[in-house]
C-alpha positions as CSV (number, residue, x, y, z in Angstrom):
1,X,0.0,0.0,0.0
2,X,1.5,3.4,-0.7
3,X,1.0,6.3,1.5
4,X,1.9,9.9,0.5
5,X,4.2,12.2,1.9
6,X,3.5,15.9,1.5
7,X,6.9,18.5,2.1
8,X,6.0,22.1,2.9
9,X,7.7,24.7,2.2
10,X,7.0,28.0,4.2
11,X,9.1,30.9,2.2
12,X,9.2,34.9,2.4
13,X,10.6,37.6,-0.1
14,X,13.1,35.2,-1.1
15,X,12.1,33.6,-4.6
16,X,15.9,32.5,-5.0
17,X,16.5,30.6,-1.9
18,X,12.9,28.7,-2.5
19,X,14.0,27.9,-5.9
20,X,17.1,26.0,-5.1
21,X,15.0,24.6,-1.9
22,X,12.7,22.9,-4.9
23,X,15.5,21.9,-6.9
24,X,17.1,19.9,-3.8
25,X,13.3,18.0,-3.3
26,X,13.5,17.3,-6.6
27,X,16.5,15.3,-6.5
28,X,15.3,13.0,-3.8
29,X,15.2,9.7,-4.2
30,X,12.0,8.7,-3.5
31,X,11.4,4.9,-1.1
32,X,8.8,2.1,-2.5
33,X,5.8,2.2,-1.9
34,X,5.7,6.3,-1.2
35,X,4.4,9.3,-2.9
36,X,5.7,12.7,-3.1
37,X,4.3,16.0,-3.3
38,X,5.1,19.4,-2.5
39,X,3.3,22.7,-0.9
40,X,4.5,26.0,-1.1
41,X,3.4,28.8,1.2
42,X,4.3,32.3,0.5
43,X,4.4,34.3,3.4
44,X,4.5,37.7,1.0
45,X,2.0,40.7,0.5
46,X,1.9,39.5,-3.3
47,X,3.1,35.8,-4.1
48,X,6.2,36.0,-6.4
49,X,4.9,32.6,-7.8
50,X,1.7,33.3,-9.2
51,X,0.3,32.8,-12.6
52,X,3.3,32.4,-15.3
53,X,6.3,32.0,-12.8
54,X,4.3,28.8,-10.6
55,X,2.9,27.4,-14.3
56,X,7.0,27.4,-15.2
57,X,7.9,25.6,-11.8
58,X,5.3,23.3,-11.9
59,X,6.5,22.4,-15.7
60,X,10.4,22.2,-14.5
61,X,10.2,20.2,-11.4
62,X,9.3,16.0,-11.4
63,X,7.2,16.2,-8.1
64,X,3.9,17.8,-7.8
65,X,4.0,21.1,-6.5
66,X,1.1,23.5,-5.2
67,X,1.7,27.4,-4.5
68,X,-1.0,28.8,-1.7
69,X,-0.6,32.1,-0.5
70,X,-1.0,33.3,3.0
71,X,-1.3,37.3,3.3
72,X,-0.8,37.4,7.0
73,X,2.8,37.9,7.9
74,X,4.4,36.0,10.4
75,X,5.6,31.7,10.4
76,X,3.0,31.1,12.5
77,X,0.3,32.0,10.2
78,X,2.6,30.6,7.1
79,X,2.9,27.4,8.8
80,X,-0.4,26.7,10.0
81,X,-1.7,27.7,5.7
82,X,1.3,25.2,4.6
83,X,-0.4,22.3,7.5
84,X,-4.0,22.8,6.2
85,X,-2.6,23.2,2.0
86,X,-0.5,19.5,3.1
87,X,-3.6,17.9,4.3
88,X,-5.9,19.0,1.5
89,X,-4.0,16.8,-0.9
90,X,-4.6,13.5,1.8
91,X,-1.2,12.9,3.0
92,X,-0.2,9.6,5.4
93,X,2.9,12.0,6.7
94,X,3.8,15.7,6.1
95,X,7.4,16.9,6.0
96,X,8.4,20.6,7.0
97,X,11.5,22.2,5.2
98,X,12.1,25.8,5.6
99,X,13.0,27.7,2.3
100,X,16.7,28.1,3.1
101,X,17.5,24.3,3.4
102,X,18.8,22.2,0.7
103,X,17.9,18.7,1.2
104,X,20.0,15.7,0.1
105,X,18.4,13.0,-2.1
106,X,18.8,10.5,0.3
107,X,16.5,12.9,3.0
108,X,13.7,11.0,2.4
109,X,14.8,8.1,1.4
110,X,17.0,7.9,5.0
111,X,14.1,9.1,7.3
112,X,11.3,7.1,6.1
113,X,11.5,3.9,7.6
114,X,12.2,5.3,11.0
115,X,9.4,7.6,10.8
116,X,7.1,5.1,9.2
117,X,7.4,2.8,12.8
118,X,8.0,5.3,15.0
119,X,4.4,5.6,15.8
120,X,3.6,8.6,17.7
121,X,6.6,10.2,17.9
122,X,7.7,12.7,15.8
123,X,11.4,12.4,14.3
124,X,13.3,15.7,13.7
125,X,16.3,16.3,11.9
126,X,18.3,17.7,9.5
127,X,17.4,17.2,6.1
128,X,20.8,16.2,5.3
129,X,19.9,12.8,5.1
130,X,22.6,9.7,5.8
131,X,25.5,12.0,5.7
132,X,24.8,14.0,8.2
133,X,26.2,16.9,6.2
134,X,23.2,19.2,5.7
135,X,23.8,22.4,3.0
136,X,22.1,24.7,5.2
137,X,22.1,28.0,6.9
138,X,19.3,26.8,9.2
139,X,16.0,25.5,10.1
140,X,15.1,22.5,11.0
141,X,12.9,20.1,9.2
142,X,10.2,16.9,10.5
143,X,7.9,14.3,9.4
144,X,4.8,14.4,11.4
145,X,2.0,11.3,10.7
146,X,-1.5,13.3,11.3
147,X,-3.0,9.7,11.9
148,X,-1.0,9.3,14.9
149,X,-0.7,12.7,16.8
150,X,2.3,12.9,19.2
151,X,1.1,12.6,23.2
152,X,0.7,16.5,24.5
153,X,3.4,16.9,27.1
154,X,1.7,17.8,31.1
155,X,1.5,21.0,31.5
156,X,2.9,23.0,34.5
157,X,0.9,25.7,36.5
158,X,0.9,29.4,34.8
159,X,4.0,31.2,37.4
160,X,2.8,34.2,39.1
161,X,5.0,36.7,40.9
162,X,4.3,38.8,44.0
């Protein structure tokens, strides 16, 4: 049975950094049995990749890729719109990447089995795959399975002062 990974990509004013970001995914090597797609969010007043410049992205990359736009500025707002665009196209798992990260082909290919059977945890890392070399000036991407949420940690009592 294959089940389908969706990467998002949250990104802001920087069209160059995204671009090479996209290139990297679309080198990976992708594991039986799995399949790929990505989401973009722009995190931008106006979307550099709208119209023409997505419809020549979408035509040079392999993978599926899906450009949403999300006016309100801050990551929290850009990753919440890249959660909700990932689960519209029915993932098993959903990947995170931020925009200045370059992933190595083996990324996927080296984090999917222990993902797949981790059950409810959530495995973090860097998307530099086996090597352990990421090309990146930071960030830091996951896998989340939104079958199997992760167990909410206790929480403490709000600390007041006198």
């Amino acid at each position: 049975m294959n089940q389908k990974l969706v990467i998002a990509v949250c990104t802001a004013q920087r069209p160059k950094m995204l671009q090479a970001c996209l290139d990297s995914l679309d080198k990976l090597i992708q594991p039986d049995g799995t399949e790929l797609a990505i989401v973009v969010v722009e995190n931008d007043p106006v979307p550099h990749f709208a119209g023409q410049a997505a419809e020549d992205m979408k035509t040079r990359l392999s993978l599926p890729v899906f450009f949403y736009h999300e006016k309100r500025k801050g990551i929290p707002f850009a990753r919440n719109t890249a959660l909700e665009a990932a689960l519209e196209h029915g993932p098993d798992w959903i990947a995170l990447i931020d925009d200045d990260e370059r992933s190595e082909p083996d990324w996927i290919e080296s984090s999917w089995p222990p993902a797949a059977n981790t059950g409810p945890k959530w495995p973090t890392g860097p998307s530099g795959g086996s090597t352990n070399s990421p090309r990146r000036t930071g960030g830091n991407p996951s896998f989340s399975n939104r079958a199997r949420p992760a167990p909410s940690s206790p929480r403490r009592p709000p600390t007041t002062c006198s």
